[in-house]
C-alpha positions in Angstrom: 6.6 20.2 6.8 8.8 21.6 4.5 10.7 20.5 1.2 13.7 21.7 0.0 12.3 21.6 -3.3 9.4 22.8 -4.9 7.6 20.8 -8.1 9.3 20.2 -10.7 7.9 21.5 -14.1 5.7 18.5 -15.2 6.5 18.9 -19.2 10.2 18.7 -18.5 9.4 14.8 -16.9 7.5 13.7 -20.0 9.5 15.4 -22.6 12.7 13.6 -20.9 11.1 10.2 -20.6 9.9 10.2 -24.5 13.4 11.0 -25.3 14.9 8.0 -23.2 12.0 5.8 -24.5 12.4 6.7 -28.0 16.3 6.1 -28.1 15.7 2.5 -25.9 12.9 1.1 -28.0 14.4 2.1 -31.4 17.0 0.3 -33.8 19.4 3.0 -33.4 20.0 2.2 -30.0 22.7 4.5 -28.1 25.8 2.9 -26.8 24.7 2.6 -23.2 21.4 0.1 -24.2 23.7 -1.6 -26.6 26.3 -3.0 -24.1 23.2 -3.5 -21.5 24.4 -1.1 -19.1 26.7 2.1 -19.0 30.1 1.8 -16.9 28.7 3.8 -13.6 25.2 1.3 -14.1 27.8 -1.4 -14.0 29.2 -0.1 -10.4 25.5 0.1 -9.1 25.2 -3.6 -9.8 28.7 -4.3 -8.1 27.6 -2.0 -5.1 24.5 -3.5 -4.4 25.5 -7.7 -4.7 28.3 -6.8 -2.5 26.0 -5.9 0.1 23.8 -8.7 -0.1 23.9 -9.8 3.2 24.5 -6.8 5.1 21.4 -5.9 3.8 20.0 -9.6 5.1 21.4 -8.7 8.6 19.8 -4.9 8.6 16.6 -6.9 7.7 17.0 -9.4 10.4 17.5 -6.3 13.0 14.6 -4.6 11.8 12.1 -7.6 11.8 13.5 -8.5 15.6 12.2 -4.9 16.5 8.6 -5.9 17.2 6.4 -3.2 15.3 2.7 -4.1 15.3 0.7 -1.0 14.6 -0.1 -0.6 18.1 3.4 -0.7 19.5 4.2 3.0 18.7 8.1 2.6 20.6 8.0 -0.1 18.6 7.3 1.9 15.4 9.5 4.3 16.8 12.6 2.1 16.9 12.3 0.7 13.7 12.1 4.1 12.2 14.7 5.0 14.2 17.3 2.3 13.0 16.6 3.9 9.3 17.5 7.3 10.5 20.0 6.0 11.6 21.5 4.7 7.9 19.9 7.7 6.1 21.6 9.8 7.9 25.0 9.1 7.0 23.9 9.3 3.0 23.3 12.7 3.5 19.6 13.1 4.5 17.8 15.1 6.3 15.2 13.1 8.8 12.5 13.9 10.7 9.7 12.3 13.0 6.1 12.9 12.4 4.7 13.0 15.8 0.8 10.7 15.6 -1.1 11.8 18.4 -3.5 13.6 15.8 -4.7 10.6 14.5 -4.0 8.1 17.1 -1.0 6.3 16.0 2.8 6.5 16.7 3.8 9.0 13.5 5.9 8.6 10.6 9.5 8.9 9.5 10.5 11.2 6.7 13.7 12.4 5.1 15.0 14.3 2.2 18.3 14.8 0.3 18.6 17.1 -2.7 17.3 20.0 -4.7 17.6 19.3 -8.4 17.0 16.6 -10.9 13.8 14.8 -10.8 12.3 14.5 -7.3 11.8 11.0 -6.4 8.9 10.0 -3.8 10.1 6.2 -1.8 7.1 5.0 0.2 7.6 2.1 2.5 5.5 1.2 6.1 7.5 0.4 9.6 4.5 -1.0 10.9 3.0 -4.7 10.8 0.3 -6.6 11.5 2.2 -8.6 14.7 1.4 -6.7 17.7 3.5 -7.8 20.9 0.9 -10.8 22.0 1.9 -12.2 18.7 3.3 -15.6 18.9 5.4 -14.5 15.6 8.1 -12.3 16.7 11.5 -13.0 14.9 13.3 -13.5 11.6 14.5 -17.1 10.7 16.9 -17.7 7.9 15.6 -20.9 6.7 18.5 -21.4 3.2 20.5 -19.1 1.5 17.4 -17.9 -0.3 14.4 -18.1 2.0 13.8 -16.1 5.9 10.7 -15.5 7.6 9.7 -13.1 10.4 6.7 -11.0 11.1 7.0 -8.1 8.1 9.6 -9.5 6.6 8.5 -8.8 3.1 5.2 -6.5 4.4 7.1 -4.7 4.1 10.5 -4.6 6.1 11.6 -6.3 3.2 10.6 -3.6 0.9 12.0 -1.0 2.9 15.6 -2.3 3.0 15.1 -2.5 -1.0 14.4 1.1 -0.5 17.6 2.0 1.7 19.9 -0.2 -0.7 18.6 1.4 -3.7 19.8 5.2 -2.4 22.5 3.5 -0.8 23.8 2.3 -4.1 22.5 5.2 -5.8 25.0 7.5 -3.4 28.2 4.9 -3.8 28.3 6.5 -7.3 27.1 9.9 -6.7 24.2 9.8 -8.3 21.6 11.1 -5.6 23.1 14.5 -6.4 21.7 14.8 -9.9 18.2 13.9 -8.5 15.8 14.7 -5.2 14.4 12.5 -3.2 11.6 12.0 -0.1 11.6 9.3 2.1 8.2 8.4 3.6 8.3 5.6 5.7 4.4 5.4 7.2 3.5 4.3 10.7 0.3 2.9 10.2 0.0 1.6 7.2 -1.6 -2.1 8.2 -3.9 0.1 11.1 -4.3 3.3 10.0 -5.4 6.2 12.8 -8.1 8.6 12.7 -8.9 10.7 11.4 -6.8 9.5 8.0 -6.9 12.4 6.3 -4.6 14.0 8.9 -2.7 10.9 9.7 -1.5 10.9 6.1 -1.3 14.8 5.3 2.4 14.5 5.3 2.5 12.0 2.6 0.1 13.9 1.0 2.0 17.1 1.3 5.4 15.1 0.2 3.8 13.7 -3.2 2.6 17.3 -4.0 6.0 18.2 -4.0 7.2 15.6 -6.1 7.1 14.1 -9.9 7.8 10.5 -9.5 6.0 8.0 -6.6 7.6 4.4 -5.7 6.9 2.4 -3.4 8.4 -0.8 -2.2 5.4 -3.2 -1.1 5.2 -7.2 -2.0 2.9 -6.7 -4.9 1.4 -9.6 -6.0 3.9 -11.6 -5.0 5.5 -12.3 -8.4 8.8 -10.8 -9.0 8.1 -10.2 -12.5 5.4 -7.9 -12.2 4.8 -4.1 -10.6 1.8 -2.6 -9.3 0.5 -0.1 -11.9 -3.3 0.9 -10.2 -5.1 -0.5 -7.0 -8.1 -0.7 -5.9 -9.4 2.2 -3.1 -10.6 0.8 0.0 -14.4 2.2 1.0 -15.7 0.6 4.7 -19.3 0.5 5.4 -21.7 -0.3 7.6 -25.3 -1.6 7.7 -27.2 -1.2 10.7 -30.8 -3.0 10.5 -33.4 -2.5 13.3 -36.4 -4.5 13.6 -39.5 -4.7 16.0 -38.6 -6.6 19.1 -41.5 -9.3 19.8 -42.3 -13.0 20.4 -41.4 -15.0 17.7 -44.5 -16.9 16.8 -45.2 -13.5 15.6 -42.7 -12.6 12.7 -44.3 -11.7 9.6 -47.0 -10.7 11.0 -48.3 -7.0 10.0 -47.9 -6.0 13.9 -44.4 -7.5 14.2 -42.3 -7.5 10.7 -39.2 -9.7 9.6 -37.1 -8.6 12.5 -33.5 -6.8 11.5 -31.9 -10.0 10.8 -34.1 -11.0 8.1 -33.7 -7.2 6.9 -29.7 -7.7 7.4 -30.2 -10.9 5.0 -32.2 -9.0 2.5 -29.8 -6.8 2.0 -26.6 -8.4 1.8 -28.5 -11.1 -0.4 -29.6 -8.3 -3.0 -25.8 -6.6 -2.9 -24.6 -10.4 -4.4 -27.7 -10.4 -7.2 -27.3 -6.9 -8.5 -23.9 -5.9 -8.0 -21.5 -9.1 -8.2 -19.4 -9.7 -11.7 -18.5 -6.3 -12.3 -14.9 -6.1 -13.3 -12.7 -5.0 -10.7 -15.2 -4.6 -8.0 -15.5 -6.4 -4.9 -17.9 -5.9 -1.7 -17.0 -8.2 0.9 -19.1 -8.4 4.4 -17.0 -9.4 7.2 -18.7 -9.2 10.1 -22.3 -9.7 11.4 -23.4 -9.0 15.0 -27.6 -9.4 15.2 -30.0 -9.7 18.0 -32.2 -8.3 20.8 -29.1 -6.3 22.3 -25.9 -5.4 20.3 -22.4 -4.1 21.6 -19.5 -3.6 18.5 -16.2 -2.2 19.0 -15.3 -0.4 15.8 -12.0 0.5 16.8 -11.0 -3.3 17.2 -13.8 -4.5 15.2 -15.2 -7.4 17.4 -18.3 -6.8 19.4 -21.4 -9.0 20.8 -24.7 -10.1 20.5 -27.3 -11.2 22.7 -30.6 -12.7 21.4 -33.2 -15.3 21.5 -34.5 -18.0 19.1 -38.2 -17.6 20.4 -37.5 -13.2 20.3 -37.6 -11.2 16.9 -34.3 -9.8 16.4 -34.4 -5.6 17.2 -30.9 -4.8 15.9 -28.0 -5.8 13.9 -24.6 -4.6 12.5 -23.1 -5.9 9.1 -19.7 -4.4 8.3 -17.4 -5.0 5.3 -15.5 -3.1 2.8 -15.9 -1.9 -0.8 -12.9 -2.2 -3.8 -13.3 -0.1 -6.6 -10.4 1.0 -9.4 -11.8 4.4 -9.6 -13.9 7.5 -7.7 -16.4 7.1 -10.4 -17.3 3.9 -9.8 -17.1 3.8 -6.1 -19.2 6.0 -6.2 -21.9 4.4 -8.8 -21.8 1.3 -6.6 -22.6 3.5 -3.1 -25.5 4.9 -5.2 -26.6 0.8 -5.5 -26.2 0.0 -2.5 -28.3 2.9 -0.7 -31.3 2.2 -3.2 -30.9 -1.1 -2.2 -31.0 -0.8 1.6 -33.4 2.0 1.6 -35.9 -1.0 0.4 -37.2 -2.1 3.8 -38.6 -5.1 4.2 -41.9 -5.0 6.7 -41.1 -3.5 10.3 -37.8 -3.2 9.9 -35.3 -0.4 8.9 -32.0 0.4 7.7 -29.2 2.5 7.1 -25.6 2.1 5.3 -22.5 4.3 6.2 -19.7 4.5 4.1 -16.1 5.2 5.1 -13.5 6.3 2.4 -10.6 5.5 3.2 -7.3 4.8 0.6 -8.0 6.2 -3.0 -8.3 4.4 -6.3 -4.8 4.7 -7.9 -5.5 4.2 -11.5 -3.7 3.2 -14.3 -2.3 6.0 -16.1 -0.3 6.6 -19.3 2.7 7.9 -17.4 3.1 4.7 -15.1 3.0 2.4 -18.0 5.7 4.8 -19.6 7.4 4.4 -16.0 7.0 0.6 -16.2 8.6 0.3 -19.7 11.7 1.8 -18.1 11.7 -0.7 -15.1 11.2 -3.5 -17.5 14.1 -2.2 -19.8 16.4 -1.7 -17.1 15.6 -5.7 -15.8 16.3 -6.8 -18.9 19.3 -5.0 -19.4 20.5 -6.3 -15.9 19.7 -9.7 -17.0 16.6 -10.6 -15.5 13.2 -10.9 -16.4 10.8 -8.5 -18.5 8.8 -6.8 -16.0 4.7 -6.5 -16.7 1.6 -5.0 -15.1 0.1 -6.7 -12.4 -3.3 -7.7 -11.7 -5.2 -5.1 -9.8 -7.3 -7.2 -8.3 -4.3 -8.7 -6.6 -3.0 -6.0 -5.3 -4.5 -4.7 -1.3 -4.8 -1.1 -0.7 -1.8 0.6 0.1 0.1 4.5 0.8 1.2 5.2 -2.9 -2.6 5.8 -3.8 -2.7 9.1 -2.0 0.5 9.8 -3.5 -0.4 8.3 -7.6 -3.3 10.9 -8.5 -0.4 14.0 -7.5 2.1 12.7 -9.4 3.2 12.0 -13.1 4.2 8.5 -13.0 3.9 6.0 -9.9 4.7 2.4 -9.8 4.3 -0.2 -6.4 4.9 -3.7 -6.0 8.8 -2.8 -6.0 9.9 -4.6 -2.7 10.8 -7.9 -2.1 8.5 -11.2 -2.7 7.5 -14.2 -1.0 4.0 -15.6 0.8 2.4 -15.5 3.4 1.8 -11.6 4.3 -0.4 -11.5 7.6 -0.2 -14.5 8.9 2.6 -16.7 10.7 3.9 -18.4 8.3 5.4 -14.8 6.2 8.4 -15.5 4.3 10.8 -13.7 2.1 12.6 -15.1 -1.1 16.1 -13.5 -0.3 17.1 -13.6 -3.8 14.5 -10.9 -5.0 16.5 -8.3 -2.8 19.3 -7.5 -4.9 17.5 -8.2 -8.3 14.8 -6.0 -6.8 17.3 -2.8 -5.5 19.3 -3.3 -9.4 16.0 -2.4 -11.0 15.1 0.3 -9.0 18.8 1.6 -8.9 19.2 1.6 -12.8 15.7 2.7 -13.1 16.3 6.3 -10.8 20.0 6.4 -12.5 17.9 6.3 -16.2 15.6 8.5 -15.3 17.8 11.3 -14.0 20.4 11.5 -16.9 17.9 12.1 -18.9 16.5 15.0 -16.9 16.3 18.1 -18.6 17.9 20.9 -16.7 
């Protein structure tokens, strides 16, 4: 894939933001923060609330277009329809074709060559695959709609597309560059993952600013500075098959499901409490004969109370907020399952999957413009999030390549995965203002 950009000296970015920051947080404010916003910030507001619900009804199209992870025309069409209102802004767009890594591909697109280069992440895909029983949007008041995605993160994207929407109404997108990266598999990701996100990978090299446009926490007043990276494991535990009137015995052992116990009993004693780390087992498959799908992660278990267990599978995941400790706490848990109990044995393999994004001088810098710009709009303050609320998501492979990087930017509500998902329509247009003035701060301030 190629940019029509290359990376943008990284100095430049932090010598312009100091300047903006130093002129908005002083007492000798400039004119613009003194009257809130500048005349052409003014028109972004004016473009954006008049398209309120045209954006609504783009959303309601979009969530109608079935796109569970697995439902790659699905993914297809969605991605589509964006192309389709990129386009006309003046972007470039592409498909990137999945079959590498086993999933339907992703939409990009690109527009510019100077300014600051902007990286927008969003996802098409959702959790509802087509023998969902939640399949369409529902405007339920003025403010509230739910549908499958609607704010994880359909909702998020149609911030996205309003924000360079508004952004072109004044001609702003050409003092600045920007990729789109709208991911296909975000909730099920395809394998292998390095390949299946080498593109956004490739994009964020590219680039000097990540945003992306998931639910966050779900509070409108915060944004996603760091996340926790996603690690899967696995524990398989084998024991001596036998008659049970034999376990413990020297001959016979504990069997693997007492090994299986051991272990996930000795991860709680030594390793809970530690701040910003989680290990959660979520599955547990044990007896004489053992079948589990990864892929779809079910399986099946067949055993006896009167036999000694001979196999069994734990599998779960691992949160950490950076590489160093991740990889302290696999050190932990490989002491600990290398600790056999009699007759039994045992092995742990780990999976890395979506980096740490830490927390990073230049996102808070990147936060304190956000928060300016809502204030100046006439909203909120905006703060940092919890971490620990916040999932794993895209704009951790992108964070570590990039100066500054903020998430949580889309719209809010509750509910994400399940059927009851709903969107708080007002957050759209306070949401797209932020992000608008925010891009439109940032690249005034550029230096050329």
């Amino acid at each position: 894939m190629r940019f029509l950009s290359a990376r943008f000296a990284r100095s430049k970015l932090i010598t312009a933001i100091n300047i903006f920051l130093l002129m908005a947080f002083t007492r000798d404010l400039s004119a613009q923060t003194q009257s809130g916003l500048s005349q052409e910030e003014q028109q972004l507001v004016s473009s954006i609330e008049s398209r309120v619900e045209d954006a609504i009804s783009f959303l309601e199209k979009i969530v109608n277009i079935n796109s569970g992870s697995m439902n790659f025309e699905g993914v297809k069409a969605v991605g589509a329809a964006f192309a389709e209102e990129l386009e006309p802004l003046g972007f470039k767009t592409w498909w990137v074709d999945g079959a590498a890594f086993g999933r339907a591909g992703h939409l990009f697109a690109t527009r510019g060559n100077t300014g600051p280069h902007f990286l927008l992440i969003g996802h098409l895909d959702t959790v509802f695959e087509l023998d969902s029983s939640f399949q369409k949007f529902t405007r339920l008041n003025v403010n509230q709609a739910e549908g499958p995605g609607v704010i994880d993160m359909k909702g998020g994207d149609v911030v996205l597309l309003e924000v360079v929407r508004a952004l072109h109404s004044v001609g702003a997108l050409d003092q600045m560059t920007i990729t789109i990266s709208l991911i296909g598999d975000e909730e099920s990701s395809g394998d292998p993952l390095e390949v299946g996100r080498a593109s956004l990978v490739e994009a964020a090299d590219a680039a000097d600013i990540a945003l992306a446009f998931e639910p966050g926490d779900g509070d409108p007043q915060t944004a996603v500075l760091a996340r926790r990276g996603f690690t899967g494991w696995e524990v398989h535990a084998t024991g001596i098959r036998g008659h049970s009137s034999a376990v413990f015995s020297s001959e016979m052992g504990y069997g693997s499901i007492y090994e299986a116990a051991r272990i996930l009993t000795r991860f709680q004693e030594k390793l809970t409490g530690q701040e910003l780390l989680t290990f959660n087992p979520g599955l547990i498959l044990g007896g004489t004969t053992v079948e589990f799908d990864e892929e779809n992660d079910r399986g099946s278990a067949i055993g006896k109370t009167n036999v000694i267990s001979e196999k069994t599978i734990v599998t779960g995941d691992l949160r950490t907020i950076s590489p160093q400790k991740r990889e302290q706490v696999k050190a932990s848990m490989r002491a600990i399952v290398a600790d056999h109990l009699p007759g039994t044995g045992a092995e742990i393999i780990f999976r890395d999957s979506y980096p740490p994004m830490g927390m990073t001088e230049g996102n808070e810098r990147l936060l304190a413009i956000l928060s300016k710009a809502s204030t100046d709009a006439g909203y909120e303050p905006v703060r940092a999030g919890n971490p620990a609320e916040a999932g794993a998501a895209d704009i951790s492979f992108a964070a570590g390549r990039v100066e500054m990087a903020l998430d949580g930017l889309g719209m809010t509500g509750e509910g994400t995965h399940t059927t009851t998902e709903w969107a708080d329509l007002s957050t759209l247009p306070m949401q797209t203002i932020r992000v608008a003035i925010l891009m439109h701060r940032i690249s005034s301030t550029w230096q050329k």
